[in-house]
Structures are given as structure tokens and as C-alpha cells.
C-alpha positions in Angstrom: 204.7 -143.4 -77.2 203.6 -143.1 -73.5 200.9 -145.4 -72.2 198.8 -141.8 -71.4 198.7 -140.9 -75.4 197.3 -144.8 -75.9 194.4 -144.6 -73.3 193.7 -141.0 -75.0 193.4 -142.1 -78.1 191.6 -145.4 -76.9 189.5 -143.2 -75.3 188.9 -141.0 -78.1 188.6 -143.9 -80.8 185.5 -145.1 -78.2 183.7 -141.8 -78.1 183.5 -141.9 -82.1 182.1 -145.6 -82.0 179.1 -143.9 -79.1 178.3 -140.7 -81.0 178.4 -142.5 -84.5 175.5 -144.9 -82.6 173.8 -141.6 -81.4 173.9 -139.4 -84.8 173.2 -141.9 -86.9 172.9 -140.2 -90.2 173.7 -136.9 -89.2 176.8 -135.2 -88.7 177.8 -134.3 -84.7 178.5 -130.3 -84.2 179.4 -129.7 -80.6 178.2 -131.8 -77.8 177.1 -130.6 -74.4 180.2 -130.5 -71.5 177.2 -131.7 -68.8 176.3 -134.7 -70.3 178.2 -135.3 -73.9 174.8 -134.8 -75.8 175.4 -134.0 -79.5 174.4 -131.3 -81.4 173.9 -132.1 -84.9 173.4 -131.1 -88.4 171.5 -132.7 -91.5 174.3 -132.0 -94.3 177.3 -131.8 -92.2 177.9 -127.6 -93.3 181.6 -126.9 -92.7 182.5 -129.9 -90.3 181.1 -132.5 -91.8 184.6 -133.4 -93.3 186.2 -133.9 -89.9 183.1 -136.1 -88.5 184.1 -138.3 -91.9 187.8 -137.9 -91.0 187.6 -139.0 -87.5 185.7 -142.2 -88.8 188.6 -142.9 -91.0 190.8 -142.5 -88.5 188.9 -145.2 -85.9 188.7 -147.3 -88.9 192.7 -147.3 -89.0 192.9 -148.2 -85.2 190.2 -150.8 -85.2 191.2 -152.5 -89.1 187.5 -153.4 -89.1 185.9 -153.8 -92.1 182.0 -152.1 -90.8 184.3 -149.4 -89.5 185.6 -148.5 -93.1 182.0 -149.0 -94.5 180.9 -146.9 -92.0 183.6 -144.0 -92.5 182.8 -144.4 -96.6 179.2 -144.3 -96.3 179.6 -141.0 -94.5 182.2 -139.3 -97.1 179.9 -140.2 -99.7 177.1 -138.1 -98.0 179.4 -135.3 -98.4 179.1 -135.5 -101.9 176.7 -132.0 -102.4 179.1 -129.8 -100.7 181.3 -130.4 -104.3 179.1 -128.3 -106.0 178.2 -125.9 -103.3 179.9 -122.3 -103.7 182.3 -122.8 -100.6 186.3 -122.1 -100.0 185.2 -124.3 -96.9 185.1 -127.4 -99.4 189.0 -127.4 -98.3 187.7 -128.5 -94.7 185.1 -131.1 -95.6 187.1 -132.3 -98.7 190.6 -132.7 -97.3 189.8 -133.8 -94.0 187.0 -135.8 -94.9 189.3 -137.7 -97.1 193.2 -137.4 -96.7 192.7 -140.6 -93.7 190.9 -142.6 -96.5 194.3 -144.2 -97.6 193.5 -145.8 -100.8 190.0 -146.0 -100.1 189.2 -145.5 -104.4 185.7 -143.6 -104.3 187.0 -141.2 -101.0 189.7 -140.7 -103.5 187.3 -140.0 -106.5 185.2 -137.6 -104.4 188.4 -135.5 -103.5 189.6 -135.0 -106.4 185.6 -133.8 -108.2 185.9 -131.3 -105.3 189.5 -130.4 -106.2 188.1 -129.9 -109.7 185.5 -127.6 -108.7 187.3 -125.5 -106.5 189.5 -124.7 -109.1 186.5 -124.1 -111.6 185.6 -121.8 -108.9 189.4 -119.7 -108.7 189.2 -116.4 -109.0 192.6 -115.3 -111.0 192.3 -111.5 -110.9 191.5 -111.6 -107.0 194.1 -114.1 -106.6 192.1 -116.1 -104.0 189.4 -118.9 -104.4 186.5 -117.0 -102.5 185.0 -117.8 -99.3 181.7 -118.1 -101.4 177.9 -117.7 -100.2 177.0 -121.3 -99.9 176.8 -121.3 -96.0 175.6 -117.2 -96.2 177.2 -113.7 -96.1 179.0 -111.8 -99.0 180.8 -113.9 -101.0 184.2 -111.9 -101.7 185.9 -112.5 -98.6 189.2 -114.0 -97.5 189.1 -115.5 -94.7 192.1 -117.5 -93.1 189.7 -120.8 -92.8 189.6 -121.0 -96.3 193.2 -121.5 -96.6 193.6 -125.0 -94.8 193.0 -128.2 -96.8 192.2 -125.5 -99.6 195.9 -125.6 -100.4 196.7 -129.9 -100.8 192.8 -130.4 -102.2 193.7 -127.9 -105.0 197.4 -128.8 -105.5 196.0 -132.6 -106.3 194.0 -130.5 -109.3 197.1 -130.8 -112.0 199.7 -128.4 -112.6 196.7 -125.8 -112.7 195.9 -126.6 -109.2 199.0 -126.3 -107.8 199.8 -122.7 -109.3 196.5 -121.5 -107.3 197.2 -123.4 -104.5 200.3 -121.1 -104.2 198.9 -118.1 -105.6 195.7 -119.0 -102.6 198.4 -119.1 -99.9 200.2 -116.2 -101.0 196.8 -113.8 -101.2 196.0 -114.7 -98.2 199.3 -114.5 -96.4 199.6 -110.7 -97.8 196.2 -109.5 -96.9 196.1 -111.3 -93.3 199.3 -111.0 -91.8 200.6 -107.1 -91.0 204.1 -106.4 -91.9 206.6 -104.2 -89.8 205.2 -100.9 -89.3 201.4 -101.7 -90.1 199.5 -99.0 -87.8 196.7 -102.4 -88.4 196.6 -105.5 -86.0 199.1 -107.6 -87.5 197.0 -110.5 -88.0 193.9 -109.9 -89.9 191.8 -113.2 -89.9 188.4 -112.0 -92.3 188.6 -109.2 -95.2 186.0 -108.3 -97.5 186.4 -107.0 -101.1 184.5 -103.8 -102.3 184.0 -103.8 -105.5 183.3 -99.9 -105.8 187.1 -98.9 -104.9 188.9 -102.8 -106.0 190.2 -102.6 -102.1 190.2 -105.5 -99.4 189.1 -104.1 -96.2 189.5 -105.7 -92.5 186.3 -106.9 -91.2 184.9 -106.9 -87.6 184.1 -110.8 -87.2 186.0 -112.7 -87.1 188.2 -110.1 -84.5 192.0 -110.0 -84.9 192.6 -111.9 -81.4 190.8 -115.3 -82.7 193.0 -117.8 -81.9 191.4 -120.8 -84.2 192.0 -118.4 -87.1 195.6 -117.8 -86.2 195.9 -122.2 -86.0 194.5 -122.7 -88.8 196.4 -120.2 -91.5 199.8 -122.3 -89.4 198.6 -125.4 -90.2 198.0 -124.3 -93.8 201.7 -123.1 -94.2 202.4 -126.6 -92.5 200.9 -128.2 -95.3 202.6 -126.0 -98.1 206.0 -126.4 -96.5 205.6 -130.3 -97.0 205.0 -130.2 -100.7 207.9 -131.5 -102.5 207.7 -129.6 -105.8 207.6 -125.9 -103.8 209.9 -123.9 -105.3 212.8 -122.2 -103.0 211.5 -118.5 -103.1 208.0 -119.2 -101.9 209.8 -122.0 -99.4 211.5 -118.8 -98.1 208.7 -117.0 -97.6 206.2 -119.6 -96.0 208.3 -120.4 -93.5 208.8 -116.9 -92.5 205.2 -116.8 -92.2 205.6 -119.7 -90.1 208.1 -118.2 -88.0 205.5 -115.1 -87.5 202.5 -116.8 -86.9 204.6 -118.8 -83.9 207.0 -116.0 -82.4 203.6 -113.3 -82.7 201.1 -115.9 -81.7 203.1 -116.7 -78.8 203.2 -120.6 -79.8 206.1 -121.4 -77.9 205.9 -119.0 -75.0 202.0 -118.5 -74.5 199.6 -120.6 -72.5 199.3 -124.2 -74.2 195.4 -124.0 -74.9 194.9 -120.0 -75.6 192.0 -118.0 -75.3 189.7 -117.8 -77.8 190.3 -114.5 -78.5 193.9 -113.9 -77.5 192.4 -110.0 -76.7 189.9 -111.6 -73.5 192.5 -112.9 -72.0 189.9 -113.8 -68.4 188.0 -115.3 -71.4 186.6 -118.8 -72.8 189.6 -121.2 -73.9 189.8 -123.2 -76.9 191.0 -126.4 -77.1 190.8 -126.9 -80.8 192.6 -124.2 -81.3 195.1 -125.9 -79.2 194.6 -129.1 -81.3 195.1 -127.9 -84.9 198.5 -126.2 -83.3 199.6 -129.4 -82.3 199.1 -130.8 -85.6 200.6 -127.9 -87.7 203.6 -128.1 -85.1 204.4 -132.0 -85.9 203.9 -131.4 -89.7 206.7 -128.6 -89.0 208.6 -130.5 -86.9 208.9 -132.9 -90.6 210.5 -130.2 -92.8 214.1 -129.1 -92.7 215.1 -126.3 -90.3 216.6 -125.1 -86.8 213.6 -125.5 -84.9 212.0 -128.9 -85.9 212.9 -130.6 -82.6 211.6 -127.4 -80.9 208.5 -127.9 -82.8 208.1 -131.4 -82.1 208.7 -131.1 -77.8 206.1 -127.9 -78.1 203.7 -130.1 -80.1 203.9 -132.7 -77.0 203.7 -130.1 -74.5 200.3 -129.1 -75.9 199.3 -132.3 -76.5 200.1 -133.4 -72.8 197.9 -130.4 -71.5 194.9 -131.6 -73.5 194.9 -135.1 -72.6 195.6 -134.1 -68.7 193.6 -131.1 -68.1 190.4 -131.3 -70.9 190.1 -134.7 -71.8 187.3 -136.7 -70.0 188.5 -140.3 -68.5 186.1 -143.1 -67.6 185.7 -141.8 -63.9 183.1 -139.5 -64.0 179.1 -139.2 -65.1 180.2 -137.8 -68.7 181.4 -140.4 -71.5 185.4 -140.3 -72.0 187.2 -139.5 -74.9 185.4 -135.8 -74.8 187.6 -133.1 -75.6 186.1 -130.5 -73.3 186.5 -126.2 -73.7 186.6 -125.9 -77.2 184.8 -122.5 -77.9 183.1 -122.5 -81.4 181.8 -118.7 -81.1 183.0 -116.4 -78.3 181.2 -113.3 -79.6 177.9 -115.0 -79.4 178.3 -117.1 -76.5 177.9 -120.0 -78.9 179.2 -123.3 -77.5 181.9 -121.9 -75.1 183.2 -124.9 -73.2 181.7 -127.4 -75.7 183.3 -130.6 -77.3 183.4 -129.8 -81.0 183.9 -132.1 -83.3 186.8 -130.6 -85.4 188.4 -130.5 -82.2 188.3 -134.1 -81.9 189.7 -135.3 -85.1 192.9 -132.9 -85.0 193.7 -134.4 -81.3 192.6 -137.9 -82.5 195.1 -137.1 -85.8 198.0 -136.2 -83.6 197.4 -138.8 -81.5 197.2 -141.1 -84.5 200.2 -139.8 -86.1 202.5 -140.0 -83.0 201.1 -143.9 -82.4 201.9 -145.0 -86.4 198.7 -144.9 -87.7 198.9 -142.6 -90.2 201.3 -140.2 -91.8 200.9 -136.7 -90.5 202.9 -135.3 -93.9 199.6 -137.0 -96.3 196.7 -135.9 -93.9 
């Protein structure tokens, strides 16, 4: 690998050692682009998997035994989100522990939360709902619910991996138009009214969110690396794959998009540009045409986030941030922040690419 990718992810590996001294027990959210200043929460809510993750992931590059006490004492603190009505419990649960190797009680957790969310399938929906733990109604799909939903339940027994499939397949038909639709043809949010048994669209999140458009790739990613899929849905997730690039403009469009594709003069958002990376190198590792296409994207991407958004050690602000991710462009929410999910998929690509972990298990 090229001597830039190693001072990134030195860099990187050296801003999770300075915000782990500055959150303490807490979990970091987005951090200020001024001055790197974290923005945390108590329990972790959604992200707290990836600020575990991304401790794993140092502990891998430093082999330091208080680093992987540190990165277990924090995926233990994750432990309530296992019983918390959430479809986000693929975020905090996957990511939180996939970089755990055989860490046994990381492993233990993972699979209580794999046991719950399938407690929690819904069989006549077809989906394992987005839940009310973190507010809202609870029967919605939403494509965030898809990633790390699908391996966390397919390590739940046979069981598990028939509503893993069933999970990707729901959401794959409700979100993504087909040929003709009058609709946008990607649909990142619907809600289910019970009065007439139909999905409808919904307004937030809008059908030009970027992140939602990287992160239902990245779940096909994952499906398209399971060994036991059988060849018809193999057919069809990967021509969902083959949507989701040639519509979203993977290969074409700018390497860090907006964050809503439809305000173009808009914020950007580099972790949308991250989790594409990743879903691109796990592609790049299944059979196919395009796999060395996949891959030389995946670096091109990469390239423009370490070159153009990643702070170095010559300026006021600590390096290793990854700056313009955009958590909430409708609300004007942490725009050009540093967010922490945003981190750990550029910290596992960079990880990945250097031998540190196996981007086909994470």
C-alpha cells in the first residue's frame, strides 16, 4: 500500500487514542471542524457501535493489550441496546463487534443481539422494524436498518438467515423503483399504515440522501459475500448492486457526493463517501466483470478523502479528522462535521487495504 494510506491511518489510529482520552465514558457523535471538540452521548444511541468498532480496530494496529481492554470495556457498555426495540441494533451490534476477532464476550454479546432481533422479526411485514426505541412510529423501513441487520441476524441459526434474506429482499422491493415507476426510484424511508396494509414513501429521509443510498450498497455487499446464498437471490442482489452504482452515479459522480444528491450547491458527505468505499472493496471480493473496477473506484474515493478532507499534523486542528461529513442536511445539523461513523468506515478500509483485518468478516 502507498506510504499516504499508512500516515492516514496512522493518523487516524492517533485521533481514536485523543478522543478515547477526551470522552471517557461516553460515546463521541460528531466533533467540531474548528477545533475537533466532540460531541457526545451517554449510551452511545445508534453510533455507539462504530465508536466500539473503531477501538477494535486501533487495538489491531497497536496489538496492545490496554487497547483491547479498552475497545471491550466499551462493547460491553453497549450491552442495553440488546433489548432496546431498534432495527438500528444492526449498526451498534455488527460494527461494534465484527473487528473483535475472537474476542469471546464481544462475540457473546453479538450473538444475544442477534437473538433478539430475530425475536423481534416481523414475518407477515417481511421486515424486522425500524422500532421506537430511539422515537417516531415504529413500522417503518428504512434502508439504515438493512446494514449489519443482515450478517448480525444470519449468525442467528438457520432461522436467522432466512429473515436475513427475507430483510434484504423487503427492503430491496419497497426502496428501490423499478423501470417505469412514476416514484423516485430510490425510496430511503416508508411507513406502514395499518388502516389500508400499504407502505407509503415518507418525506425524511428525502429520496436524494446519499448516506441512505451507501448504506442499502454496503448491505448488498455483505449479502453477496455469504457463502450459503442461494443462486436466485445471488441474481438478484447483485442487480441491485448494479442499480444502486450505475443510478447513484458511483462510478461516474463526484467521489464524496452531496448529501442530498438533489442540492447539488449543497453540504457534502464524507461518510457517505466512506461506507461506498467499503461496500466497493467487499464487491470488489465476489465473482463478477467489474470487481477490478470496483476495487480502482474504491481507491479513487479513498484517495480523495485522505487528500482533500483528512486533517494532517500541520494545522491548529488535531489530524486524523475526517472533515465534511453532514449528519443532517435538512436541519442544518452537523454539516461539515467529523462524525464518528465516518471514521471507522475510512479507518476499516484503510485497515483492510493495509492487512489488518478482513474486509469479507467486518
Amino acid at each position: 500500500m502507498s506510504a499516504a494510506t499508512g500516515r492516514a491511518l496512522a493518523a487516524i489510529m492517533e485521533r481514536v487514542e485523543v478522543t478515547a482520552a477526551e470522552v471517557g465514558p461516553r460515546f463521541p457523535l460528531y466533533a467540531d471542524p474548528a477545533d475537533g471538540r466532540w460531541t457526545t452521548t451517554g449510551r452511545g444511541s445508534w453510533t455507539g457501535g462504530f465508536w466500539a468498532g473503531l477501538l477494535w480496530l486501533r487495538a489491531r494496529y497497536t496489538g496492545a493489550e490496554p487497547d483491547r481492554r479498552s475497545a471491550a470495556a466499551c462493547t460491553a457498555r453497549l450491552e442495553p441496546w440488546a433489548r432496546a426495540d431498534t432495527a438500528t441494533r444492526g449498526l451498534i451490534f455488527w460494527y461494534g463487534t465484527a473487528a473483535a476477532g475472537d474476542d469471546a464476550e464481544a462475540a457473546a454479546l453479538r450473538a444475544r443481539a442477534a437473538r433478539a432481533c430475530l425475536s423481534a422479526w416481523d414475518p407477515e411485514l417481511g421486515i424486522l422494524p425500524w422500532g421506537d426505541a430511539l422515537g417516531g412510529p415504529r413500522l417503518l423501513a428504512r434502508v439504515d436498518a438493512v446494514p449489519g441487520t443482515v450478517p448480525l441476524l444470519a449468525g442467528a441459526g438457520p432461522d436467522g438467515a432466512a429473515a436475513a434474506a427475507a430483510h434484504l429482499h423487503r427492503h430491496l422491493d419497497l426502496c428501490l423503483g423499478r423501470p417505469g415507476d412514476a416514484a423516485p426510484w430510490f425510496r430511503p424511508a416508508l411507513g406502514f399504515e395499518t388502516a389500508t396494509g400499504r407502505w407509503q414513501p415518507c418525506q425524511d429521509p428525502p429520496p436524494g440522501w446519499s448516506r441512505g443510498r451507501a448504506w442499502l450498497l454496503l448491505a448488498v455487499a455483505d449479502v453477496l459475500l455469504q457463502p450459503a446464498v442461494p443462486t436466485s437471490d445471488f441474481t438478484r442482489f447483485t442487480e441491485a448492486a448494479a442499480l444502486l452504482i450505475t443510478r447513484g452515479g458511483v462510478l461516474t459522480g463526484r467521489p464524496v457526493p452531496s448529501a442530498d444528491t438533489a442540492r447539488p450547491d449543497g453540504p457534502l458527505d464524507t461518510s457517505a463517501a466512506a461506507i461506498t468505499v467499503v461496500a466497493l472493496l467487499k464487491l470488489a471480493r465476489t465473482s463478477g466483470p467489474r470487481a477490478e473496477q470496483y476495487a480502482l473506484r474504491a481507491e479513487e474515493i479513498l484517495d480523495r478523502l485522505i487528500r482533500s478532507h483528512l486533517t494532517g499534523d500541520d494545522g491548529p486542528r488535531p489530524p486524523g479528522m475526517l472533515l465534511d461529513g453532514c449528519y443532517d442536511a435538512a436541519t442544518g445539523l452537523a454539516v461539515r462535521h467529523e462524525l464518528v461513523w465516518g471514521d471507522f468506515f475510512l479507518a476499516l478500509a484503510l485497515s483492510a487495504l493495509h492487512g489488518l483485518v478482513d474486509i469479507t468478516r467486518v
